[in-house]
Structure formats: C-alpha cells, structure tokens
C-alpha positions in Angstrom: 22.5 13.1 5.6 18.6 13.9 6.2 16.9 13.6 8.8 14.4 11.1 9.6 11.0 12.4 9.7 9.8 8.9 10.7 12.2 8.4 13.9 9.2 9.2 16.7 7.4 6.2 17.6 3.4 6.3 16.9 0.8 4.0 17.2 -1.1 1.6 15.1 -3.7 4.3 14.1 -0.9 6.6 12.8 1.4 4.0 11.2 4.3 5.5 8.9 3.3 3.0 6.2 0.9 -0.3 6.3 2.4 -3.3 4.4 0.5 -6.5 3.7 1.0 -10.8 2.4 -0.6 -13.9 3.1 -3.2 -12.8 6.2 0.3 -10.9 7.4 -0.1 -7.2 8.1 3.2 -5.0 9.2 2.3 -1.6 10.7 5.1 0.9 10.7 5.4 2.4 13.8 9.1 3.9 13.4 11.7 4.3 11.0 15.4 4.2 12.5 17.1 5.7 9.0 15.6 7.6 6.8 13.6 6.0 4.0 16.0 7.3 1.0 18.9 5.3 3.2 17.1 2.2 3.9 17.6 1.0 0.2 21.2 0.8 0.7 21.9 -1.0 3.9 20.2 -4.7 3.9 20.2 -4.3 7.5 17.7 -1.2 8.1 14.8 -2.1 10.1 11.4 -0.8 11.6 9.9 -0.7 15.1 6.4 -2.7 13.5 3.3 -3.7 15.1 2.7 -7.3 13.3 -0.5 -9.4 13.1 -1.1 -12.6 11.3 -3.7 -15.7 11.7 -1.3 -16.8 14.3 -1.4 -13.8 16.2 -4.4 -11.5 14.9 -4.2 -8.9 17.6 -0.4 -8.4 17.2 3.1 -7.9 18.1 5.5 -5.8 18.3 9.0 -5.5 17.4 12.0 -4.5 15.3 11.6 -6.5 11.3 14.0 -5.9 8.6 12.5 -3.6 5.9 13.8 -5.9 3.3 11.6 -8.9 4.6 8.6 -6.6 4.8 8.9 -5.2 1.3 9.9 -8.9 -0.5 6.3 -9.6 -1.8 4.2 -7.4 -0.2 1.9 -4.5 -1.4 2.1 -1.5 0.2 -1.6 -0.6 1.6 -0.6 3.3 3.2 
C-alpha cells in the first residue's frame, strides 16, 4: 500500500487538485486513499469545497471522485 500524501485536510487556497464543469468548481481539500487507489474502487471520495451558480461561495463535503472527474477538466 502507499501512503496518502493527500490525507491532511487544507483549505481552499491549498487545494490538492481544482476540478471544473458547467459554472461547477470542486476544490480538493482531502484525499481519503491514495490517488493510484482511487481508480479502482468506484466508491473513493474527497473531502471538497464546492461552489456553483447556486451556491457561489460554497460548500463543503465528501463527493465521489468518479462524479468529479466524469466531464470535467482538471484546472490544478
């Protein structure tokens, strides 16, 4: 196994990785596997601050990665 270099939570400034779709932004702020294990298990998620038109200063909470990386670009 490795170890997760992402696993301490940071904040939006510092985001692990920045994804973005549609006015939809996902900011990585933790990583509960490590990135070469979250290809294989459909349920791997991150701790994300989100904003969208609906909510442009953003929420938090865990997403799945799977539903982050379906059609979006990564921008960091």
């Amino acid at each position: 196994m490795s170890k997760n270099l992402c696993g301490k939570t940071v904040t939006k400034d510092k985001a692990y990785e920045v994804w973005s779709r549609g006015g939809w932004t996902w900011y990585c702020l933790k990583k509960y596997q490590a990135p070469q294990n979250e290809d294989s298990n459909p349920y791997a998620r991150w701790f994300c601050l989100v904003t969208s038109p609906f909510v442009p200063e953003g929420e938090m909470g865990d997403v799945y990665v799977r539903d982050i990386k379906q059609g979006s670009w990564r921008i960091k």
